[in-house]
N, C-alpha and C positions, 0 to 999 in steps of 0.2 A: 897493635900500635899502628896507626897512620903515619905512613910517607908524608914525607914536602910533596910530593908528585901527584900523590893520590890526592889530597885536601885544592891544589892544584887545579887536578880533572872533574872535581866535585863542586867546582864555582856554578854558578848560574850565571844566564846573562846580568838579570840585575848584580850581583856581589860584581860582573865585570863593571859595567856603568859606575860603581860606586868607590872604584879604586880611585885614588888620588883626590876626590871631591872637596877632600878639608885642605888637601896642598898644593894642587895644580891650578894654573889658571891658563888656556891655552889663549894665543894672543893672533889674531886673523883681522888682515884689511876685508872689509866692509863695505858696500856701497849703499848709503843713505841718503834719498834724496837726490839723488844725480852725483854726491860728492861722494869722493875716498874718505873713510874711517878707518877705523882701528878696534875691534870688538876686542872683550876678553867673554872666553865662553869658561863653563866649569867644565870638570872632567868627564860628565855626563851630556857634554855639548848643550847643556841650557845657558843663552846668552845670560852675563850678568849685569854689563854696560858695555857702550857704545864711546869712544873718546875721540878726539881730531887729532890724536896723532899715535904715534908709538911710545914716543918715550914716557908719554903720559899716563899710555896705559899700562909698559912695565911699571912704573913708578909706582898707581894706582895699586896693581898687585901685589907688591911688596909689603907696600902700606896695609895692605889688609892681609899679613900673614899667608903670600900665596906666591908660590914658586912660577915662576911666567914662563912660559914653554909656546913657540911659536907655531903655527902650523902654515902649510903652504896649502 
């Protein structure tokens, strides 16, 4: 029988990239154009959109079933 631990130390990178992809959105300002943005990226760091502000893009996340999680 397999451990928590072992299944754990048995991930691959990708299985790492793929955690939280269906429920995370992380949320990072942006410079576009010379201006401040507000990206949400997936859990696998591929952007998904670009917003002009914060609240819009927590908002944005929500609305599409995705937990917003900020990164610095």
């Amino acid at each position: 029988m397999t451990t928590e631990v072992e299944r754990i130390r048995a991930l691959t990178p990708q299985d790492l990239l793929m955690l939280g992809i269906k429920d995370m959105a992380y949320v990072k300002d942006v410079e576009v154009d010379g201006e401040t943005g507000v990206a949400l990226f997936a859990a696998n760091g591929q952007q998904i959109a670009v917003m002009e502000d914060r609240q819009t893009a927590v908002a944005a996340a929500w609305q599409n079933g995705l937990a917003p999680m900020t990164l610095h």
